[in-house]
C-alpha positions in Angstrom: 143.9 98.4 59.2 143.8 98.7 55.5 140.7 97.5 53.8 142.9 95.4 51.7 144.8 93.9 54.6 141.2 93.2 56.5 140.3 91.0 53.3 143.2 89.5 53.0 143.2 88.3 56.7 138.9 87.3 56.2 139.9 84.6 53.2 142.2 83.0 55.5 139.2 82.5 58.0 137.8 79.3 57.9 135.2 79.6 61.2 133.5 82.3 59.9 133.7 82.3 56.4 130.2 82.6 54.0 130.3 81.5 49.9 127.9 83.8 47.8 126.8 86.5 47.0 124.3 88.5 48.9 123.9 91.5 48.0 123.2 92.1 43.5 122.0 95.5 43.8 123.8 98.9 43.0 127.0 99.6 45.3 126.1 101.0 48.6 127.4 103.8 50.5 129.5 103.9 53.9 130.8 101.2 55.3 128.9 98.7 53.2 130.4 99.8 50.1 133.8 97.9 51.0 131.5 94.8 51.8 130.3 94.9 48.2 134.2 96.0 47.1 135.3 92.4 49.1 132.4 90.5 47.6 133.3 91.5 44.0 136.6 90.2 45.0 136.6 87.7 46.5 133.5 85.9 46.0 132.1 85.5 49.6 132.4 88.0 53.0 132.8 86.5 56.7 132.4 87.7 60.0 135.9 88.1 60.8 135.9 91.3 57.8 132.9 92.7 59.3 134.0 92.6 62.6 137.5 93.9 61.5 135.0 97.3 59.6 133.0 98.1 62.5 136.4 99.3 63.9 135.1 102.0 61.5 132.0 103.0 62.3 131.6 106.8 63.8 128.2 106.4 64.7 125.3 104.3 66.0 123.5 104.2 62.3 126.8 102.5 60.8 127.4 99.8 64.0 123.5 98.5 63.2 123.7 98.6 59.4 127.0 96.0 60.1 125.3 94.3 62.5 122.1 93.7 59.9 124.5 92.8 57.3 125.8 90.2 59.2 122.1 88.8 60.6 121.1 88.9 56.8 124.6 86.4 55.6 124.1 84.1 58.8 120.6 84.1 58.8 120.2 85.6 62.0 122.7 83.6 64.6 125.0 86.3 64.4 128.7 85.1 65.9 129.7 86.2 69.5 132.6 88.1 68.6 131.0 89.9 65.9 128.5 91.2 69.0 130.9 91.6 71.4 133.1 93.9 68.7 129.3 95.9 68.1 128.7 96.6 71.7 132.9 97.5 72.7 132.4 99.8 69.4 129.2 101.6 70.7 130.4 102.3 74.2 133.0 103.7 72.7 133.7 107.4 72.0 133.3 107.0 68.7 129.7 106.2 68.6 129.0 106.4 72.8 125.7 104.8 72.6 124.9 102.8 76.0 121.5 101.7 74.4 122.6 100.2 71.7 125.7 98.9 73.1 123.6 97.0 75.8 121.2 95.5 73.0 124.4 93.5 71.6 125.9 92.4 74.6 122.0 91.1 75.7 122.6 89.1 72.5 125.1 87.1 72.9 123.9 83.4 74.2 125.0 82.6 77.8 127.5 79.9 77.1 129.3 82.7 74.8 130.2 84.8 77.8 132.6 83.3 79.3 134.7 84.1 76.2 133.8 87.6 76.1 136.8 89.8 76.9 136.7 91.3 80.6 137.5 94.9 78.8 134.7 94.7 76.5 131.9 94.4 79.5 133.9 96.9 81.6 133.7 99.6 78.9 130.0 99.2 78.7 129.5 99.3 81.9 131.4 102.8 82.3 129.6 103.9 79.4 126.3 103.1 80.9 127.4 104.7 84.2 128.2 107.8 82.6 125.0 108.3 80.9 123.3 107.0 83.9 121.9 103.6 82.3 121.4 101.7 85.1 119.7 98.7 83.1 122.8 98.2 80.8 125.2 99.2 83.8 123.9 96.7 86.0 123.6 93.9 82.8 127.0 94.2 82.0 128.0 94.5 85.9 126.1 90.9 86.4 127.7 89.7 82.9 131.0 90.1 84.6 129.9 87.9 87.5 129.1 85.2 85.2 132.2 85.2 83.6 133.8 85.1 87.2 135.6 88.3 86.5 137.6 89.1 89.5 135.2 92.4 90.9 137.2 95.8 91.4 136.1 98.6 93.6 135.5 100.8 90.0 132.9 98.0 88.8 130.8 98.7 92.1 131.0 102.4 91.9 130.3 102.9 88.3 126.6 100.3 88.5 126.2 102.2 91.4 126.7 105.4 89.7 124.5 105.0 87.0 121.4 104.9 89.0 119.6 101.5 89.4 115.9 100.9 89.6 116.4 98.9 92.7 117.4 100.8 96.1 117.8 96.9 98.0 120.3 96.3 95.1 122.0 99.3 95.2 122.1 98.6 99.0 123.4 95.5 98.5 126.1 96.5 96.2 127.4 99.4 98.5 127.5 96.9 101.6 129.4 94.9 99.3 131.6 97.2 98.2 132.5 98.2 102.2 133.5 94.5 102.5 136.2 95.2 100.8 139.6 97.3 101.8 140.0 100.4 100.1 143.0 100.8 98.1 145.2 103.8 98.5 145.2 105.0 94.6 140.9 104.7 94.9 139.8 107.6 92.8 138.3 110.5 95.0 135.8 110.3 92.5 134.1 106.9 94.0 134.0 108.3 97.5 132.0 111.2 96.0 129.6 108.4 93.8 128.6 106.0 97.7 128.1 109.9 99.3 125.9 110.7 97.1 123.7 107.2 97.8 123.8 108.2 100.9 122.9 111.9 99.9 119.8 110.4 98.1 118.6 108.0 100.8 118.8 110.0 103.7 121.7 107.8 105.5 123.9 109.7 107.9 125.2 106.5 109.3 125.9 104.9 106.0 128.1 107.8 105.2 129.6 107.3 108.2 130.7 104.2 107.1 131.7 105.3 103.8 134.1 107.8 105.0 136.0 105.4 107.2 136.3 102.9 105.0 138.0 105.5 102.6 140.1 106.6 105.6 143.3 104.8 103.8 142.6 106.9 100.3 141.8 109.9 102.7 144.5 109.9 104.6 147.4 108.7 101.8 148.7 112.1 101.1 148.9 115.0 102.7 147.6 118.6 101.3 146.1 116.1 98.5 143.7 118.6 96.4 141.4 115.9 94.7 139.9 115.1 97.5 138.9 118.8 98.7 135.3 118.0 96.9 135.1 114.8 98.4 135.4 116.3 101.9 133.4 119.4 101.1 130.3 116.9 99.7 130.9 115.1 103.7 130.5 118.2 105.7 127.6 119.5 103.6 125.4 115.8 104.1 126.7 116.1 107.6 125.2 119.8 107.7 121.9 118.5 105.9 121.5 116.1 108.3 121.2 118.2 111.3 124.4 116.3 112.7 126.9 119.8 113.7 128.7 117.8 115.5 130.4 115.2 113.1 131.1 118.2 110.7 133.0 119.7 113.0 134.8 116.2 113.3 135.3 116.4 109.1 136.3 120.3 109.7 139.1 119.2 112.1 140.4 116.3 109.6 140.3 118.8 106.7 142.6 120.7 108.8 144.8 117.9 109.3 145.0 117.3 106.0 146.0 120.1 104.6 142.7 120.8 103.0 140.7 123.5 105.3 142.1 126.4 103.5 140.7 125.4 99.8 137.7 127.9 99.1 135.3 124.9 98.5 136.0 123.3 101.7 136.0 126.6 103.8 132.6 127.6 101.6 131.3 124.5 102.7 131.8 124.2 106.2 130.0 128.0 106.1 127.1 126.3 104.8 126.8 123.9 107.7 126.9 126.7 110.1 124.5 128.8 107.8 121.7 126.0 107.9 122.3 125.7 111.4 122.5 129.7 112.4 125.6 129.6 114.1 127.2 133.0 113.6 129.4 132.7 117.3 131.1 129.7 114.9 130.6 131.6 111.7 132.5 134.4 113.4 135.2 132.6 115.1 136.0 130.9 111.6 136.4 133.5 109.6 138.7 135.5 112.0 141.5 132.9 110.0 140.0 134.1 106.9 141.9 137.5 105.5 138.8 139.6 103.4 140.2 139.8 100.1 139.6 136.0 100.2 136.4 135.4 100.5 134.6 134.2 97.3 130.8 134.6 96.6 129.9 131.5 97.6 132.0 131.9 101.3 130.2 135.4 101.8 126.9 133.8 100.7 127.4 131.4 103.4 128.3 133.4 106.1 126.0 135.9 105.5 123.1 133.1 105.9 124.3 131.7 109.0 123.7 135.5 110.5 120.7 136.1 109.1 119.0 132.4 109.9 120.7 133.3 113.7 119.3 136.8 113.5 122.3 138.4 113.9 121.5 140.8 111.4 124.5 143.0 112.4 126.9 140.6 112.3 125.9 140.5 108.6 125.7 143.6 107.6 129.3 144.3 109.2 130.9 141.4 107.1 128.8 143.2 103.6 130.5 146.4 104.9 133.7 144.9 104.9 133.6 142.3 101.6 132.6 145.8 99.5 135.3 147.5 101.3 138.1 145.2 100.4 136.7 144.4 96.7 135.7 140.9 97.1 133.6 138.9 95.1 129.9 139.5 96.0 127.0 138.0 93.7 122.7 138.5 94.3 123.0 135.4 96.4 124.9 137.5 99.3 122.3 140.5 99.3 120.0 138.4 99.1 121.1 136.4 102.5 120.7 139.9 104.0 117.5 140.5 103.0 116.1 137.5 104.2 117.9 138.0 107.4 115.9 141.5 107.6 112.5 140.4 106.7 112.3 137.7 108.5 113.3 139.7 112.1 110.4 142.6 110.3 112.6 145.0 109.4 111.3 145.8 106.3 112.9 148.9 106.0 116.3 148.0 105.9 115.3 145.0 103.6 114.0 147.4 101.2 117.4 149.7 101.4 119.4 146.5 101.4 117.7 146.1 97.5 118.5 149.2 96.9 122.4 148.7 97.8 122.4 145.8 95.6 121.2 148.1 92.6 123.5 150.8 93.4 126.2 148.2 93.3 125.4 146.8 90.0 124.7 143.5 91.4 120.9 144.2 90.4 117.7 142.3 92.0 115.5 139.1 91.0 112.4 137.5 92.3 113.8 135.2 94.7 115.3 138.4 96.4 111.5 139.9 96.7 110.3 136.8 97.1 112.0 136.9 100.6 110.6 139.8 101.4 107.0 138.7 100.8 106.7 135.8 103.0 107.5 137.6 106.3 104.4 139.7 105.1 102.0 137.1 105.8 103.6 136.5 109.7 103.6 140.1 110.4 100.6 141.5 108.0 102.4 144.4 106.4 100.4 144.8 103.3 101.9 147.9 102.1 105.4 146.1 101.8 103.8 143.2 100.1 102.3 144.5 97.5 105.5 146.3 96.4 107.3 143.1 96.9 104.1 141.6 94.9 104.5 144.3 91.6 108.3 143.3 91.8 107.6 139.4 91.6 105.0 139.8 88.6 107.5 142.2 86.8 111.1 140.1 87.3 109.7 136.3 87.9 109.5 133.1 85.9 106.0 131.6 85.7 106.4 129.5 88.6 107.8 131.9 90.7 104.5 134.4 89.9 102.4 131.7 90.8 104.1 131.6 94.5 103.5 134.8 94.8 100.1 135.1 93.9 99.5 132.3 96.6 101.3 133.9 98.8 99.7 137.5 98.5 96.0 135.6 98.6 97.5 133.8 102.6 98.5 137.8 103.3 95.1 139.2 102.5 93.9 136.6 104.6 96.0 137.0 107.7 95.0 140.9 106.9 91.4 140.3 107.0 90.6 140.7 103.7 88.9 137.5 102.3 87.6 138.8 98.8 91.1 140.1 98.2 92.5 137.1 98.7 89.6 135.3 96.4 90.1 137.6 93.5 94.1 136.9 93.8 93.3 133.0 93.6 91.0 133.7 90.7 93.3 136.0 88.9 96.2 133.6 88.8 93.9 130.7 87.9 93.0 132.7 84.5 96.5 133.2 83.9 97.0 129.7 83.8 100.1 129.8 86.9 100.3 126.7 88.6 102.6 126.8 91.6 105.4 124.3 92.7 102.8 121.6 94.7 104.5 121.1 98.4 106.0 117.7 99.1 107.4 116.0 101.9 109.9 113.3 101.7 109.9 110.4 104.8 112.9 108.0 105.5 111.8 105.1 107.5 114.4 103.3 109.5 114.7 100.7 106.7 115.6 103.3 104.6 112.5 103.1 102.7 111.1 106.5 101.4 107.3 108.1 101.1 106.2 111.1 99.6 103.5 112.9 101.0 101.5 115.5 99.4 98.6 118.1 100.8 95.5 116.1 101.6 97.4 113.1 99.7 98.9 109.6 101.1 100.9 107.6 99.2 99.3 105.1 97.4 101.2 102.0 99.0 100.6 103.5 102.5 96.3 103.4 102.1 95.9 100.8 104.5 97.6 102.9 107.6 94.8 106.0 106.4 92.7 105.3 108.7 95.7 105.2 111.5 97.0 108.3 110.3 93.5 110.1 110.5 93.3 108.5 114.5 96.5 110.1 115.4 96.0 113.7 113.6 92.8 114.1 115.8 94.6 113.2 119.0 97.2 115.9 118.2 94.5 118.8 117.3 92.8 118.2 120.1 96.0 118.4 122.2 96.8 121.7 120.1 94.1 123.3 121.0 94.4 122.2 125.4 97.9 124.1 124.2 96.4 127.0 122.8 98.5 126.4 119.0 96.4 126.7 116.1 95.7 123.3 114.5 95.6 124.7 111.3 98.1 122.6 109.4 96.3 119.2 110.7 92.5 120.2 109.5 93.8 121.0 106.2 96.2 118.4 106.3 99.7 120.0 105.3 102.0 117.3 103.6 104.2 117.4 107.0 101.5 116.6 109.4 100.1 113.7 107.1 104.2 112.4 106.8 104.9 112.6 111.0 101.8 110.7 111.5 102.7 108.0 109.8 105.8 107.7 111.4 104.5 108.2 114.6 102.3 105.1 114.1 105.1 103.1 113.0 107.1 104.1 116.2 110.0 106.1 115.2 111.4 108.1 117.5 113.9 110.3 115.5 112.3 111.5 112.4 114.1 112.5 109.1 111.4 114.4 107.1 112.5 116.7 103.3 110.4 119.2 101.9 111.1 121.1 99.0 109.0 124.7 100.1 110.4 126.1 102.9 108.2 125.6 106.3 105.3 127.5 107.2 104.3 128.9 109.9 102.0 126.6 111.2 103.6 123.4 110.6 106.6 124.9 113.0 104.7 125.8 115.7 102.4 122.6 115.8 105.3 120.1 114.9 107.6 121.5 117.9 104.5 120.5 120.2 103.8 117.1 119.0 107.7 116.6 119.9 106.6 117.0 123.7 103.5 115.1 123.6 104.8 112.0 121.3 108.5 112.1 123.3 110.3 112.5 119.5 112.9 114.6 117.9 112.3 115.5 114.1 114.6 116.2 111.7 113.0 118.8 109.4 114.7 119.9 106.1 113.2 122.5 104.3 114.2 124.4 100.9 116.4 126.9 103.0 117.7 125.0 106.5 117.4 122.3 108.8 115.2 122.2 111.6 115.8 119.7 114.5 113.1 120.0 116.7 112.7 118.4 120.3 111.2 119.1 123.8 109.0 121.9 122.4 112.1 123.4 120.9 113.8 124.1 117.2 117.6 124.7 116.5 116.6 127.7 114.2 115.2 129.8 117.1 111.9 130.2 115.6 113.6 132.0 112.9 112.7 130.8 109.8 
């Protein structure tokens, strides 16, 4: 609209119309200069020409200095519509400015709402979902409620997307989002926003739910490429939570649908076998799957699920072939190899494995060595170490160094050689490397989560200390009638201090996360305290999952 047109239109208001001058000074720039061009004019300026110029405004600075004008000419009860205008202008892409666009609509005076247009709290709520707001998102989201809005699915996914404070209310709000049916034109998109609650909290069963609710969306078309993402995010929280089975379920729908042949689906359903080890299934699926078609990401995966089975050949027989055949390969698949390698100590055909992957171009990096140096420690090969070591120090970021420097101090130590590992821990003090402190994430049955740390409880969870101590000494002392080294109970490892808890509060399938990858220790003791406590864990680590039961662990003890 024409500025001439927008004062023309503001001197036939009679609602929001002021008389007088305000401002005396020199002209101003921006968008206040027309406000001083319509005061020469006309005498006076109301809140219909100010809300008509923050149509305008290209940024956050030029909303607020219309927005101040008006709280200085109506002495500071600034008229609904010329807040509700502000915060539909911020959330738009012309400013895009959640904050400020939540500020306004927090302005306006309860009994205004209901007169608020149903768009204009819609569009800040997806703006505050997409920059992951969740104060404004679930403001706006509430503000809609008030107004008695009729709710659509996209108002529940986007609060819910935007990451509230509150797990019971974003609980609440994806319960009450199921209640609903799901339409057949739902974007994929939302599917993929309620899998990733569940993703955060842990909640197999919740996805569960989740996917057949969306069965009507999933089902609507066949060969239907938005959702291959959507089904690929399914199989991998299926994978992650040590549940084969019902991936296998989601593999056989993909098929069904048209879907299983899309690299990212395939790729992804690799990765559940991978974290499992299962190269018999690995094997059998990529017999459908010609060579030339395998991506990085595909090989990658594959390659993992031999090398976390120990089928070592298996994997070096599909490297053989991917090189032969020219497919796309990437540090991530020799790497997969390597691991596989160390792990079964065959350090020598690790280190020729590097050596392909320079000969190939594909080059090395430190988490490649870095697999290489923490079989050292279980088989206390000290020469292979300390080349892995020299190769760490020379490629790795700080934090990475700082791993292996802890590491090589645990190998001196396995190796006998105590002042070794001393000076290492002194040397990597003085360099200032501080290494990535291990943590274990618990999911209760309420959904509730805990993080545990070495030596460390959380601080809600003080009271149960003295439970938690009770229990660790019943299972060291059964350790040692075992003959398993107790080691990760006296110095309390994160894991140990985690399962007690749980064990106190009398679960009997335990879900535990931990961003290092398992040790040694922790293994060997948590698959006994399975027998004597009569409970399966659920043990995700940085690399696989670990479901241990009856003295037993789906990796094989390779890990």
């Amino acid at each position: 609209m024409h500025i001439a047109h927008a004062v023309a239109r503001h001197c036939m208001s009679k609602s929001l119309r002021l008389v007088g001058r305000i401002h005396n000074g020199p002209r101003r720039k921006g968008l206040l200069k027309y406000v001083d061009l319509a005061e020469n004019r006309d005498g006076s300026v109301g809140g219909g020409f100010l809300t008509s110029l923050l149509r305008k405004a290209k940024n956050s600075r030029e909303v607020r200095e219309i927005v101040n004008e008006a709280a200085r000419r109506f002495e500071g009860t600034i008229p609904w519509q010329l807040l509700s205008a502000a915060a539909h202008i911020s959330a738009g892409p012309s400013v895009d400015d959640p904050q400020l666009a939540g500020t306004f609509l927090a302005s306006i005076s309860p009994k205004d709402i209901p007169y608020v247009r149903e768009g204009v709290l819609r569009a800040v709520l997806g703006n505050a979902s997409r920059h992951k707001n969740g104060a404004v998102a679930l403001n706006a989201f509430r503000l809609l409620i008030a107004r008695d809005a009729p709710l659509i699915i996209t108002d529940y996914a986007r609060v819910i997307h935007s990451g509230i404070d509150s797990s019971e209310e974003e609980a609440r709000l994806v319960h009450k989002l199921l209640q609903q049916p799901c339409p057949t034109e739902l974007d994929p998109r939302t599917i993929g926003v309620l899998l990733k609650v569940c993703h955060v909290r842990h909640n197999l069963d919740l996805a569960g739910r989740v996917w057949q609710w969306a069965a009507p969306r999933l089902h609507v078309r066949h060969g239907d490429q938005e959702l291959c993402y959507v089904m690929a995010q399914y199989l991998l929280l299926c994978g992650r939570a040590g549940n084969k089975a019902v991936a296998h379920q989601v593999w056989q729908e993909a098929r069904n649908m048209g879907l299983s042949h899309l690299p990212v689906v395939t790729g992804s359903m690799l990765s559940v076998l991978a974290m499992h080890g299962a190269d018999s299934e690995t094997l059998e699926l990529l017999k459908d799957i010609p060579p030339a078609s395998l991506n990085s990401y595909m090989v990658t995966a594959a390659l993992t699920a031999f090398s976390h089975s120990g089928n070592v050949d298996a994997a070096h027989a599909l490297l053989d072939q991917v090189e032969m055949h020219g497919s796309q390969t990437s540090i991530q698949s020799y790497t997969a190899l390597v691991d596989g390698y160390a792990r079964s100590g065959d350090f020598a055909s690790a280190l020729a494995i590097i050596d392909r992957a320079k000969c190939q171009g594909v080059g090395e990096d430190d988490v490649m060595w870095m697999t290489v140096l923490g079989p050292c420690r279980r088989f206390k090969n000290l020469p292979v170490a300390q080349t892995a070591f020299a190769a760490i120090q020379r490629l790795g970021s700080p934090e990475s160094r700082a791993s292996a420097y802890v590491l090589m101090a645990d190998i001196y130590n396995a190796c006998g050689d105590t002042m070794a590992a001393l000076r290492m821990q002194q040397e990597r003090l003085r360099k200032g490397l501080t290494k990535e402190r291990g943590a274990v994430t618990l999911t209760m049955d309420n959904g509730e989560t805990h993080v545990f740390y070495v030596r460390e409880i959380p601080p809600e969870l003080v009271p149960a200390k003295r439970a938690i101590e009770q229990k660790l000494k019943e299972w060291s002392r059964w350790l040692g009638l075992c003959g398993i080294s107790d080691e990760s109970i006296r110095c309390q490892h994160s894991e140990k201090l985690a399962l007690a808890y749980a064990v106190t509060q009398g679960m009997k399938q335990i879900t535990l996360r931990k961003n290092l990858r398992i040790c040694h220790a922790c293994h060997e003791a948590s698959k006994q305290i399975t027998i004597f406590e009569s409970i399966s864990i659920h043990h995700w680590d940085r690399s696989r999952m670990h479901v241990m039961k009856d003295g037993k662990c789906s990796c094989h003890d390779r890990y």
